[in-house]
Residue frames as a rotation matrix with the C-alpha (Angstrom) as fourth column:
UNK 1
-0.214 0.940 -0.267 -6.32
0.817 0.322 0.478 14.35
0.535 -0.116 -0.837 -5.29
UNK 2
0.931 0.362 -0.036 -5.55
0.362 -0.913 0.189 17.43
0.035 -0.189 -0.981 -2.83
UNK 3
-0.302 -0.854 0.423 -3.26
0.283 -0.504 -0.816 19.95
0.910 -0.127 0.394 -1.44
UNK 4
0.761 0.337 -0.554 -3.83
0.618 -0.116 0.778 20.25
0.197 -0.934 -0.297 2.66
UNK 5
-0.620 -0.771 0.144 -1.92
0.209 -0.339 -0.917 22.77
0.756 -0.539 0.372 4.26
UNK 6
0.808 0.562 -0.176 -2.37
0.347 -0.213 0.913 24.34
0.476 -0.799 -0.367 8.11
UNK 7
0.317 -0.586 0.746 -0.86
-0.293 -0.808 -0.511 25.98
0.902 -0.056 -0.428 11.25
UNK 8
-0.699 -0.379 -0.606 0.19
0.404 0.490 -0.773 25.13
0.590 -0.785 -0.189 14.50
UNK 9
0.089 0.728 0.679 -2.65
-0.637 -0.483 0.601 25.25
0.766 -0.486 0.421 17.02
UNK 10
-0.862 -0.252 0.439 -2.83
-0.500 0.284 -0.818 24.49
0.082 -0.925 -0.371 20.69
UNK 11
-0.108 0.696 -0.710 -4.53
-0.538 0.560 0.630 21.57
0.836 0.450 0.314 21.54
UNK 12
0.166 -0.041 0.985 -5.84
-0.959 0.227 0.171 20.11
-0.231 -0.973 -0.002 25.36
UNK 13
0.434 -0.125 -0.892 -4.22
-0.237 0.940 -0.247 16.30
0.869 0.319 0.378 25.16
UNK 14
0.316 -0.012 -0.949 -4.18
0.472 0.869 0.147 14.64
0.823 -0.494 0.281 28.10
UNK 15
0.586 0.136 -0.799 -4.07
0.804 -0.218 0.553 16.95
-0.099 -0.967 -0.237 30.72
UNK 16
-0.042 -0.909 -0.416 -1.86
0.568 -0.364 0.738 19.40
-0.822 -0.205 0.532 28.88
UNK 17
0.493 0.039 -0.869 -1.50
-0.291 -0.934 -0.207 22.04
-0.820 0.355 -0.449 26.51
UNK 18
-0.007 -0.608 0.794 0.06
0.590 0.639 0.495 20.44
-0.808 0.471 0.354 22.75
UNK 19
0.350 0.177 -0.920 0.80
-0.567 -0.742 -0.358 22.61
-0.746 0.647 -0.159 19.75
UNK 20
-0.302 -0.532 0.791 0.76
0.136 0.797 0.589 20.92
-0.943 0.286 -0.168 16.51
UNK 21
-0.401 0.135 -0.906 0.51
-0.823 -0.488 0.292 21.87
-0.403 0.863 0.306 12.74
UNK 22
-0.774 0.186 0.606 -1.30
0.165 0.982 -0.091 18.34
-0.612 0.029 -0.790 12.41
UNK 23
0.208 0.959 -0.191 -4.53
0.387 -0.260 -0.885 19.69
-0.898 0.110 -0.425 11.67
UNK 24
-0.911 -0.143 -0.388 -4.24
-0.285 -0.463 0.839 20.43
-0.299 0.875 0.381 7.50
UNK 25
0.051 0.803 -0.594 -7.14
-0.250 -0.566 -0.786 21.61
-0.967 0.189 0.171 5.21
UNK 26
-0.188 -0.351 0.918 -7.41
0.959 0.138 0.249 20.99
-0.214 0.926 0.310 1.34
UNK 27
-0.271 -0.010 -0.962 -7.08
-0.241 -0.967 0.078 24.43
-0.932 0.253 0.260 -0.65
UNK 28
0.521 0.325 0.789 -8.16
0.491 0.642 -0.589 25.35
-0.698 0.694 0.175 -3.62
UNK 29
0.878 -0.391 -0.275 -6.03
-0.469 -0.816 -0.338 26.95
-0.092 0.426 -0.900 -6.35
UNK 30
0.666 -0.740 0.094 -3.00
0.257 0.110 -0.960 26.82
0.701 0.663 0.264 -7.23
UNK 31
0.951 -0.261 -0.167 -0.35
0.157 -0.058 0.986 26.67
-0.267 -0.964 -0.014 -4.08
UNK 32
0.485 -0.832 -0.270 3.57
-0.670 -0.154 -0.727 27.03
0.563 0.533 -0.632 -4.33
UNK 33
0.913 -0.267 -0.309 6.03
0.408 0.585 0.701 24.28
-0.006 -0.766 0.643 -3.00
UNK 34
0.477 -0.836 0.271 9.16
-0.829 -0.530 -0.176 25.73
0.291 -0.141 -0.946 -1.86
UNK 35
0.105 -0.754 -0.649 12.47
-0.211 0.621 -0.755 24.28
0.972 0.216 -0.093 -0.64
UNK 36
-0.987 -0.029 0.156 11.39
-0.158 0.127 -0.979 23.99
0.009 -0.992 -0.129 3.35
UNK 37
-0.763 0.644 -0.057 7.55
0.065 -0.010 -0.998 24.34
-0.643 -0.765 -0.034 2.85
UNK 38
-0.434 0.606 0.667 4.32
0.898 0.227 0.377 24.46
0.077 0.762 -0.643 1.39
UNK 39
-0.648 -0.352 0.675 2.87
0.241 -0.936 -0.257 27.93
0.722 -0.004 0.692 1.28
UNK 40
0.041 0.994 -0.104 0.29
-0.542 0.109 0.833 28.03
0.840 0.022 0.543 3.87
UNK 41
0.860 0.157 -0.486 1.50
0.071 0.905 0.419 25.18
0.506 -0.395 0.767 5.61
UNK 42
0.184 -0.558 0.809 3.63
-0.865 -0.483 -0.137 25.34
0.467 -0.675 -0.571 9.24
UNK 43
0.064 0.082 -0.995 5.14
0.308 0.946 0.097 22.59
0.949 -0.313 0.035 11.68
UNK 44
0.688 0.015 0.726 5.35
-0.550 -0.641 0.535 23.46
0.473 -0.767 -0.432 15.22
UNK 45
0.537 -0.817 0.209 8.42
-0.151 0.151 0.977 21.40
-0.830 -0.556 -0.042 16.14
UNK 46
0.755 -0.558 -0.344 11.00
-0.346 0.107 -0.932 21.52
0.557 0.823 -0.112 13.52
UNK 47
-0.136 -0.946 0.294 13.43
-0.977 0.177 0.116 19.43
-0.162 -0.272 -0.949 15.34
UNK 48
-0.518 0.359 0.776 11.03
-0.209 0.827 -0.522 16.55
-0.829 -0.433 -0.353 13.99
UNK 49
0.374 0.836 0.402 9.07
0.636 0.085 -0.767 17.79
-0.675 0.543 -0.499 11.24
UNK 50
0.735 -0.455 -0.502 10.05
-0.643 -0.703 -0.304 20.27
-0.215 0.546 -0.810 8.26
UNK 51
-0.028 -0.995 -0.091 13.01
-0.293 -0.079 0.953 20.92
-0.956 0.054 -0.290 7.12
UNK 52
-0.201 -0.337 -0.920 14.83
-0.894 -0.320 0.313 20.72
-0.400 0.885 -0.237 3.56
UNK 53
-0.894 -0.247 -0.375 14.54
-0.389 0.844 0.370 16.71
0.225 0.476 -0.850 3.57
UNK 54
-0.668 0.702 -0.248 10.85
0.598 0.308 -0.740 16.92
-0.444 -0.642 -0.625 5.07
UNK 55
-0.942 0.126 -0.310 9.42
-0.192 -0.962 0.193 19.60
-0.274 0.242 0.931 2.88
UNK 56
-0.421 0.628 -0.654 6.60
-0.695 0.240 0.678 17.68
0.583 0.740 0.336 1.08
UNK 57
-0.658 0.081 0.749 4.22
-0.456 0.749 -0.481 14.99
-0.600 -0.658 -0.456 3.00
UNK 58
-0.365 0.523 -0.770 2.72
-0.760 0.311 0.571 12.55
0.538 0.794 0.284 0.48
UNK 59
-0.616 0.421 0.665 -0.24
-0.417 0.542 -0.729 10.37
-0.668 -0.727 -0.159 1.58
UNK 60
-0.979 0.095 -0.182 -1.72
-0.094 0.583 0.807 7.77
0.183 0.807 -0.561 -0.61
UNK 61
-0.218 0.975 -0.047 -5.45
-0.967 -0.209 0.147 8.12
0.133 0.077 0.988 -1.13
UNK 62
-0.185 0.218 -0.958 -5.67
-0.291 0.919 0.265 4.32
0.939 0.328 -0.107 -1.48
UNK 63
-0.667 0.067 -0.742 -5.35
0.606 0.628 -0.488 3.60
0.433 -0.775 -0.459 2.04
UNK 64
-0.638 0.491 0.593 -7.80
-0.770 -0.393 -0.503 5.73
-0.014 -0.777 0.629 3.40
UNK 65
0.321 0.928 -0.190 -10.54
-0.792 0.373 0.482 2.85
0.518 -0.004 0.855 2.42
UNK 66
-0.170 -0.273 -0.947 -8.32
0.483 0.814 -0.322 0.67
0.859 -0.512 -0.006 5.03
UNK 67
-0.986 -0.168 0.006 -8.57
0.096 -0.595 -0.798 3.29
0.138 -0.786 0.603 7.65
UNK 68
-0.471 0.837 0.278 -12.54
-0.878 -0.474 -0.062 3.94
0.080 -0.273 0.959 7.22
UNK 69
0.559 0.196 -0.806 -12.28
0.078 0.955 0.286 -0.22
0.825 -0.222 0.519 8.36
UNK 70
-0.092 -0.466 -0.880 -9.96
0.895 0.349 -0.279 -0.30
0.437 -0.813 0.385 11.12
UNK 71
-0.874 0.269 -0.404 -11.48
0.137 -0.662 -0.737 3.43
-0.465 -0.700 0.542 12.90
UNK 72
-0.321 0.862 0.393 -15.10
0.642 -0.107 0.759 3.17
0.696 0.496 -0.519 11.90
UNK 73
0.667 0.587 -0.458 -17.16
0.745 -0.535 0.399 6.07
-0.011 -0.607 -0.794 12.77
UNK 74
-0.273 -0.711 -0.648 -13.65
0.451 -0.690 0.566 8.62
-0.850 -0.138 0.509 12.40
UNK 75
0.946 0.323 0.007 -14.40
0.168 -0.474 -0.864 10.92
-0.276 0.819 -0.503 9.70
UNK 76
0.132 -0.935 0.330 -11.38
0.497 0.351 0.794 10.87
-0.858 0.059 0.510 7.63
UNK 77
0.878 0.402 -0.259 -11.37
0.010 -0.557 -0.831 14.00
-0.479 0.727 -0.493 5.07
UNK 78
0.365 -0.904 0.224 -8.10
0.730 0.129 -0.671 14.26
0.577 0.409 0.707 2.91
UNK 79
-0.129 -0.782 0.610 -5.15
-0.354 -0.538 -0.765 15.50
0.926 -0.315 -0.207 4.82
UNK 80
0.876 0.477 -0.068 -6.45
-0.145 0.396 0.907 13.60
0.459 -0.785 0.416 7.72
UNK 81
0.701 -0.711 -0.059 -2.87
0.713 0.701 0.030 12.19
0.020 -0.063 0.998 8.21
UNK 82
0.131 -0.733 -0.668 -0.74
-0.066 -0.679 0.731 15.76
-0.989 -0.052 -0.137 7.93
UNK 83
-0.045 -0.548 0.835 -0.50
0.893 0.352 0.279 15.24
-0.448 0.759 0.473 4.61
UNK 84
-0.479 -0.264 -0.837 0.57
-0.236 -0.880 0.413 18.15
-0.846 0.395 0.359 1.95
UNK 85
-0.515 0.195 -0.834 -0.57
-0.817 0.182 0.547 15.86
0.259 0.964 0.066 -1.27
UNK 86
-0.008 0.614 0.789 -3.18
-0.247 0.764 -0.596 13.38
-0.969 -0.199 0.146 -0.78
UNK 87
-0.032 -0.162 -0.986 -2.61
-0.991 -0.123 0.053 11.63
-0.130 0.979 -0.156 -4.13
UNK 88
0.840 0.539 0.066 -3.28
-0.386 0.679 -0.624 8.51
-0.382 0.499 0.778 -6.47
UNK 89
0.956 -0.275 -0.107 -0.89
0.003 0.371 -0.929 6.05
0.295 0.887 0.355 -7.76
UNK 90
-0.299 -0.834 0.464 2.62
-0.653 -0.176 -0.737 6.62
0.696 -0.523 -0.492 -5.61
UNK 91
0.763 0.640 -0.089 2.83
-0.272 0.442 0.855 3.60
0.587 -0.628 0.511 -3.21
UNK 92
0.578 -0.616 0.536 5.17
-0.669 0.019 0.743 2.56
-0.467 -0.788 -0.401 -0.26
UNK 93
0.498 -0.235 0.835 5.64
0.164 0.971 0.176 -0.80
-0.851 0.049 0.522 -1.83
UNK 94
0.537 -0.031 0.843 6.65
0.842 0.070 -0.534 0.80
-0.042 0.997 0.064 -5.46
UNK 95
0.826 -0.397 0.401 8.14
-0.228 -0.885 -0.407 4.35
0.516 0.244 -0.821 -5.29
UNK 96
0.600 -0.658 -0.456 11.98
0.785 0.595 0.174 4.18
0.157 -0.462 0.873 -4.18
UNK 97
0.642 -0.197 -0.741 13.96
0.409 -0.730 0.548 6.38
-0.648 -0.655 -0.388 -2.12
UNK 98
-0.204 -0.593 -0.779 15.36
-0.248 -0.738 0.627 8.97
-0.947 0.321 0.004 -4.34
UNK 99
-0.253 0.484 0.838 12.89
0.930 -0.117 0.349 8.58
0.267 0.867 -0.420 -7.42
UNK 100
-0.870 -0.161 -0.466 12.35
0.220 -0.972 -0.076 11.80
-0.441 -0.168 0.882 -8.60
UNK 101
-0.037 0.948 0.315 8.90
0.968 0.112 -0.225 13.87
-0.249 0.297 -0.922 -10.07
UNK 102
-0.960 0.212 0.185 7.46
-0.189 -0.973 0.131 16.62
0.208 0.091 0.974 -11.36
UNK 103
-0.185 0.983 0.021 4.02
0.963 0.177 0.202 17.71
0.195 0.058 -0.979 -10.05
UNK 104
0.908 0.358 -0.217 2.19
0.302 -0.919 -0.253 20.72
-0.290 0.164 -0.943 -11.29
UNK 105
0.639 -0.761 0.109 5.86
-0.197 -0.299 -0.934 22.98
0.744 0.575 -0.341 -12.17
UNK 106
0.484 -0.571 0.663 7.82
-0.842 -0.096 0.531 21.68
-0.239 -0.815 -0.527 -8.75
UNK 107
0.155 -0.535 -0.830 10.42
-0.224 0.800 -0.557 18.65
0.962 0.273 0.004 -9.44
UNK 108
0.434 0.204 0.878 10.53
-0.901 0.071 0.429 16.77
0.025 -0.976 0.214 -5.98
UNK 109
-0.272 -0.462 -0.844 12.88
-0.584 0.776 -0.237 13.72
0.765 0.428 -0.482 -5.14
UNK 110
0.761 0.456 -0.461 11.56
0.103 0.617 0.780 10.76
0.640 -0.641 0.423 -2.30
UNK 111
0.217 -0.684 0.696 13.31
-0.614 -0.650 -0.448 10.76
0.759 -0.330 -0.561 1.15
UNK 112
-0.894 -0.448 0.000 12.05
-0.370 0.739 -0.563 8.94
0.252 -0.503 -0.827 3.60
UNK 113
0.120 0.923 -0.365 8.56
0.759 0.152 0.633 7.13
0.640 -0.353 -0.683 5.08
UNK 114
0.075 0.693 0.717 6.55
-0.288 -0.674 0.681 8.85
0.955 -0.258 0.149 7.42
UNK 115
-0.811 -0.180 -0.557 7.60
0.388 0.547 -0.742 7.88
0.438 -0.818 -0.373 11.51
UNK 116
0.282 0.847 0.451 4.46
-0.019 -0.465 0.885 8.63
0.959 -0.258 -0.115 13.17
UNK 117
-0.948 -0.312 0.067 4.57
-0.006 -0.191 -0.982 10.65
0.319 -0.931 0.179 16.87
UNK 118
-0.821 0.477 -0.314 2.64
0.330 -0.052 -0.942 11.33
-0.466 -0.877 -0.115 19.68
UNK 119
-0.530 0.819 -0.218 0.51
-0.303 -0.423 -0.854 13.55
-0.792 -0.386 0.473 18.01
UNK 120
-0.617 0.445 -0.649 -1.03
-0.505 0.409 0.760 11.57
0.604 0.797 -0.027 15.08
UNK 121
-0.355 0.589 -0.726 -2.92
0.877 0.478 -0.041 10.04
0.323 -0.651 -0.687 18.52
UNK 122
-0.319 0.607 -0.728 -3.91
-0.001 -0.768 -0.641 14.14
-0.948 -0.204 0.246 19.50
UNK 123
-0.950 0.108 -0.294 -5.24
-0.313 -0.292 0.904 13.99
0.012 0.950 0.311 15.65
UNK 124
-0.111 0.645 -0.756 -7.66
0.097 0.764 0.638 10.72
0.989 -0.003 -0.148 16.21
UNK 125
-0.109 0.152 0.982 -7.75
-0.988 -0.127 -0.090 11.30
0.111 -0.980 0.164 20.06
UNK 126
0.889 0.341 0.307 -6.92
-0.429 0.854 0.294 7.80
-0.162 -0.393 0.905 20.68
UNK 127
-0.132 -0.951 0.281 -2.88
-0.729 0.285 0.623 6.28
-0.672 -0.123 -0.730 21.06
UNK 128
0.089 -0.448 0.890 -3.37
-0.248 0.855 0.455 3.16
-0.965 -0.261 -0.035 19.74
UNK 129
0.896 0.370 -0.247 -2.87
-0.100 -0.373 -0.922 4.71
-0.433 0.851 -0.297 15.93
UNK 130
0.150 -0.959 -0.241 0.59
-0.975 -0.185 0.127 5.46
-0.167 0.216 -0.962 16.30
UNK 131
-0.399 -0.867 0.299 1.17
-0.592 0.492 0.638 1.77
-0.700 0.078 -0.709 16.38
UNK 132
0.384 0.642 0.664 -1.64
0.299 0.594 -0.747 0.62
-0.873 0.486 0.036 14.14
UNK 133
0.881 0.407 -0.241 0.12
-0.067 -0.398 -0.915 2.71
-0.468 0.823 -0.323 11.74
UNK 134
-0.143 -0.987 0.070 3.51
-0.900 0.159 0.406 1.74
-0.412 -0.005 -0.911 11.77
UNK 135
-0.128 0.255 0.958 2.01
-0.011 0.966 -0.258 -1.71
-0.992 -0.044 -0.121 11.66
UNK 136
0.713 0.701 -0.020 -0.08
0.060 -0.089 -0.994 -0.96
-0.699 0.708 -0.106 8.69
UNK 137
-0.286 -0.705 0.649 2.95
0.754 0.252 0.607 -0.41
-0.592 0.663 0.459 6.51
UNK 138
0.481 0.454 0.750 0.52
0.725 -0.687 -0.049 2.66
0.493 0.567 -0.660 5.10
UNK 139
0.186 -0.158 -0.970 2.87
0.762 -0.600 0.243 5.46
-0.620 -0.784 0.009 6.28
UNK 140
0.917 0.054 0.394 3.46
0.339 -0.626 -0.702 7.65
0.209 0.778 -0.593 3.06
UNK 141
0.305 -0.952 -0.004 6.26
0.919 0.294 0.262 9.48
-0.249 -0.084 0.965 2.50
UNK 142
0.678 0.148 -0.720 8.07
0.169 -0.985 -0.043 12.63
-0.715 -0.092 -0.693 2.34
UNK 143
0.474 -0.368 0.800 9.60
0.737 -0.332 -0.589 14.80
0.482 0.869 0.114 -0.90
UNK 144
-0.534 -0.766 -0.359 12.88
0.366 -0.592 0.718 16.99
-0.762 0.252 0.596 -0.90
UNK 145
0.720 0.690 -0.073 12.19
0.286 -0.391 -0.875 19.61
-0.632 0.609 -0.479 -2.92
UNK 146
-0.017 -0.799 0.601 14.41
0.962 0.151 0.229 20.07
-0.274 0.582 0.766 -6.50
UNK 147
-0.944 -0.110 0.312 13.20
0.245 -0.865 0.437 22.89
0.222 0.489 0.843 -7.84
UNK 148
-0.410 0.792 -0.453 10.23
0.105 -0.453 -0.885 25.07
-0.906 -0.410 0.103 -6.73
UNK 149
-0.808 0.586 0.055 7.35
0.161 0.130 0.978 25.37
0.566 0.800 -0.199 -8.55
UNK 150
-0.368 0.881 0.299 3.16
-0.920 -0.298 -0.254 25.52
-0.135 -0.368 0.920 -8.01
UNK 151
-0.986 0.137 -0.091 0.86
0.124 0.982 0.142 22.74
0.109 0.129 -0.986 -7.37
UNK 152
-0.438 0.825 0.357 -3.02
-0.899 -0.412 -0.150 22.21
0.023 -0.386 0.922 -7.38
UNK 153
0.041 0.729 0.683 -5.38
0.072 0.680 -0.730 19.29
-0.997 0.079 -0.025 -7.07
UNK 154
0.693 0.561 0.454 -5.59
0.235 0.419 -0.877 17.09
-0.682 0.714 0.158 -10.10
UNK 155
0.198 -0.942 -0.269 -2.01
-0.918 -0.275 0.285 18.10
-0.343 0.191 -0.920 -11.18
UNK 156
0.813 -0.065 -0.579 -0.07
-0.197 0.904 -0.379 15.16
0.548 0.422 0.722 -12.69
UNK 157
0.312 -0.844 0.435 2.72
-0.314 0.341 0.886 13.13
-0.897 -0.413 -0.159 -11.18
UNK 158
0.922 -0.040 -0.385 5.09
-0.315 0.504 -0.805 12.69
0.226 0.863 0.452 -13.67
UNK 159
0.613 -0.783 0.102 8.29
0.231 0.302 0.925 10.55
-0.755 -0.544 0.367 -13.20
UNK 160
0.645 -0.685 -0.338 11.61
-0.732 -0.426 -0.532 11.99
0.220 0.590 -0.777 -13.88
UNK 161
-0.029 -0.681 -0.732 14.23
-0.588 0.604 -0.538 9.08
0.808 0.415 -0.418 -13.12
UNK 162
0.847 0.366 -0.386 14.11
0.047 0.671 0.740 6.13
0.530 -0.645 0.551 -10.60
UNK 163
0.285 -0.728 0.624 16.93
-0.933 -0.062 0.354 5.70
-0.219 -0.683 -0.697 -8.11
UNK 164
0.113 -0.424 -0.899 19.32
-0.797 0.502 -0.337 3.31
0.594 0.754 -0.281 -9.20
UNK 165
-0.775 -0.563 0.286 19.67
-0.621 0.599 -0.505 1.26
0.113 -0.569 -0.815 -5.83
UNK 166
-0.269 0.712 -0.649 16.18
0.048 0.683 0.729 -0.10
0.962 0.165 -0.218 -5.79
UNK 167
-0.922 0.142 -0.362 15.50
0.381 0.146 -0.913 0.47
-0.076 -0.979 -0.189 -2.02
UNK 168
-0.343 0.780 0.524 11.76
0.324 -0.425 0.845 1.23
0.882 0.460 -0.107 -1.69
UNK 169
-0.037 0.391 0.920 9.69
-0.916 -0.381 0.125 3.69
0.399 -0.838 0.372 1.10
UNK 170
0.864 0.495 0.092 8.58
-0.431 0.634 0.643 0.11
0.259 -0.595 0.761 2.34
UNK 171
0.612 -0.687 -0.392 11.63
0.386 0.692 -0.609 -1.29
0.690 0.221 0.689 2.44
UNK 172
-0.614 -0.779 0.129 13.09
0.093 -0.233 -0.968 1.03
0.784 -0.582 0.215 4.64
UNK 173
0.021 0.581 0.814 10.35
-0.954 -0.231 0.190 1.09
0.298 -0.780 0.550 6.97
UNK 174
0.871 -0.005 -0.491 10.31
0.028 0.999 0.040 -3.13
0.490 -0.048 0.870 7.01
UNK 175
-0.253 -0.949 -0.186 14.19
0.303 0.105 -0.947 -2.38
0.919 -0.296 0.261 7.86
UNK 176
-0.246 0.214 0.945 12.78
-0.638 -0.770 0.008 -0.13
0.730 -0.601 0.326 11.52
UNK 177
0.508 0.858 0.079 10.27
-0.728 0.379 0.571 -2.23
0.460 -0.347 0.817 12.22
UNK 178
0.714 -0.382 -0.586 12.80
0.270 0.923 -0.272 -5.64
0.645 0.036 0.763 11.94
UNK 179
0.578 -0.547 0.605 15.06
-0.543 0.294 0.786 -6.43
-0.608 -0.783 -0.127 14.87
UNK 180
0.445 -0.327 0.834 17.34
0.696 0.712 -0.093 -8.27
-0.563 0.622 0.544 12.19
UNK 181
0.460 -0.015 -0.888 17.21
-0.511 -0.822 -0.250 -6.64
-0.726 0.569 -0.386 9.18
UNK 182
0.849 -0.035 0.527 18.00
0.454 0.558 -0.694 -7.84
-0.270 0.829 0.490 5.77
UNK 183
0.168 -0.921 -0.351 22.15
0.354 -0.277 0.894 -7.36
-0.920 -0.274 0.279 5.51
UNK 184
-0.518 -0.607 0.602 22.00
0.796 -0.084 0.600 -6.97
-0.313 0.790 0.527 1.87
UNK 185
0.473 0.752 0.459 18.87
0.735 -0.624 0.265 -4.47
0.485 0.213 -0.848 1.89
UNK 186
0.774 -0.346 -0.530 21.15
0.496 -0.188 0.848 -2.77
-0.393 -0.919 0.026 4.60
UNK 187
-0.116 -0.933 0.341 23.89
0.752 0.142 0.643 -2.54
-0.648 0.331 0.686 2.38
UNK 188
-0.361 0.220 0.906 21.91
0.834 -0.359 0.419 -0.82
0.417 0.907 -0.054 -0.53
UNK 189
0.734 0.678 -0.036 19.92
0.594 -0.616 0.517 1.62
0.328 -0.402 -0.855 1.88
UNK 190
0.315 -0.536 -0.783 23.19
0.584 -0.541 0.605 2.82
-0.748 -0.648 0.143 3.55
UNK 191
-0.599 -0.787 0.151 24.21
0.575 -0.291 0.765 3.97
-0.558 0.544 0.626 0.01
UNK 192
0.196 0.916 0.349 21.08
0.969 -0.235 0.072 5.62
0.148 0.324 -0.934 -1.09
UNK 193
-0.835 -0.345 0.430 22.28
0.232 -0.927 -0.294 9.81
0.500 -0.146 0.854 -1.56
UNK 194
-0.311 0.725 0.615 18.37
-0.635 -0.640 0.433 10.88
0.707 -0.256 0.659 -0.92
UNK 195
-0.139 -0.034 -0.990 18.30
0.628 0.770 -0.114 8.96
0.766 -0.637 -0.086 2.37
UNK 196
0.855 -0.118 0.506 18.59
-0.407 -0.758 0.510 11.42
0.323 -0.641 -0.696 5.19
UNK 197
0.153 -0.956 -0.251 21.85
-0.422 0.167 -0.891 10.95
0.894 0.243 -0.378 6.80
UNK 198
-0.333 0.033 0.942 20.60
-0.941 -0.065 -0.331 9.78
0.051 -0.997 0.052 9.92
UNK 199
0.520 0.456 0.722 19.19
-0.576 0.811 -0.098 6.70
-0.630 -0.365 0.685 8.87
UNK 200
0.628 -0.739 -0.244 21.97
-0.070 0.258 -0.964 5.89
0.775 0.622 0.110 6.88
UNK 201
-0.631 -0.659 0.409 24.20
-0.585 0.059 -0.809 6.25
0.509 -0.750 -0.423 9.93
UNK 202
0.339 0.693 0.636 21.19
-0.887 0.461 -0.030 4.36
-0.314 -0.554 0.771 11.76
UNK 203
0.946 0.146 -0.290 21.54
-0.286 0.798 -0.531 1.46
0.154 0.585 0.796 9.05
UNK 204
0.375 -0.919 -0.121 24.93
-0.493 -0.088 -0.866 1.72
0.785 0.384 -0.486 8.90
UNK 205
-0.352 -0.273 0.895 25.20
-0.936 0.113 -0.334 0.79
-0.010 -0.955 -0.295 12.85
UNK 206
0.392 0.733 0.556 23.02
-0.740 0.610 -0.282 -1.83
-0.546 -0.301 0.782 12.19
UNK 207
0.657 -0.513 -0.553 25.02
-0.319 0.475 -0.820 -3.61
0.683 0.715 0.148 9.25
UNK 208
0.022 -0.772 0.635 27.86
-0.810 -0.387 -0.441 -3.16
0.586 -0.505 -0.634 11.65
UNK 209
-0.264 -0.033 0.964 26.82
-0.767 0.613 -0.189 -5.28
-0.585 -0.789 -0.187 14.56
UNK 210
0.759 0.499 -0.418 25.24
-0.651 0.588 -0.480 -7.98
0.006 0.637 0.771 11.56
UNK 211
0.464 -0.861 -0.207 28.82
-0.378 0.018 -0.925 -8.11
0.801 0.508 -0.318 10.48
UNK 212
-0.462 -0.657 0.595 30.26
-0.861 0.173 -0.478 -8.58
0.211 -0.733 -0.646 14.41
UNK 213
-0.221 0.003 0.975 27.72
-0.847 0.495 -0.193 -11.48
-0.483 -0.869 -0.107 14.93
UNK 214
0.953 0.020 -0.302 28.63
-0.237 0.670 -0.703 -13.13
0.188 0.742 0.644 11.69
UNK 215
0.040 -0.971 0.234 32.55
-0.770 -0.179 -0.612 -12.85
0.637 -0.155 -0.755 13.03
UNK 216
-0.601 -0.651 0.464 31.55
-0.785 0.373 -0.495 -14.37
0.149 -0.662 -0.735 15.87
């Protein structure tokens, strides 16, 4: 539906001084995704954002008509959300970590949902997003890039092969969220290659203690 990219600009948030590459734009043309970045498009903390397993931010168009109900009166253009691909058809509940794609000539594999920080509240100037959106289960998700390539608005998504465990974006976000956690969903998620290794070692801890207070 678009392509949004942007830079890191300083922003007054709460009594202070915040730099944040939140703020993205649609473009028009024909863009390039690389293997860290969109062209165009910057993060201002990369110890959070970016990076090789962050490269891509996909944001389902569908949910914006939940969002222009629960923040009436926010104008909400595409990329509102940081997204890179504001796009049709790719949901939380359906796409699974490490399905792969091609859109436009880039090949791009799923990674993880979307944790929302601080500043998705300096976006909407108002905190109580960060947890409406977790809540919401609408958090998109982010693409590893396979093979560079160009993208534009109105590109296709085509799918190139599903991930064989079955773990879906929602599914690992449902796993965060839960204080439990579903041991066998646990199991499958820890084994997922296009996981990040941190939440695999996250899960993994979790399984762990499942496992000590089934012992005891």
């Amino acid at each position: 539906m678009s392509v949004n990219v942007g830079v890191p600009r300083e922003i007054a948030w709460k009594g202070r001084i915040v730099t944040t590459g939140i703020f993205k734009y649609p473009i028009e043309g024909r863009v390039r995704i690389r293997a860290l970045n969109v062209d165009g498009d910057r993060q201002a903390d990369l110890t959070v954002h970016g990076g090789a397993s962050k490269a891509v931010y996909l944001y389902p168009f569908e949910h914006y008509a939940y969002w222009r109900k629960e923040v009436p009166g926010v104008e909400l253009p595409w990329g509102m959300f940081g997204e890179n691909l504001t796009t049709q058809g790719l949901l939380e509940g359906e796409v699974h970590i490490g399905d792969r794609f091609q859109i436009g000539s880039a090949e791009v594999v799923v990674t993880e949902p979307r944790m929302p920080c601080y500043k998705l509240g300096v976006k909407f100037g108002r905190n109580d997003i960060i947890k409406r959106f977790l809540a919401s289960r609408r958090t998109g998700f982010y693409f590893a890039v396979l093979k560079e390539g160009e993208v534009a608005a109105e590109d296709t998504i085509q799918p190139i092969s599903r991930d064989r465990h079955g773990v879906t974006v929602a599914d690992i976000t449902d796993l965060y969220a839960s204080k439990l956690g579903n041991p066998e969903l646990l199991r499958r998620a820890v084994h997922v290659e296009s996981l990040p290794e941190s939440w695999r070692a996250y899960f993994q801890a979790r399984l762990n203690k499942t496992r000590q207070r089934t012992i005891t």
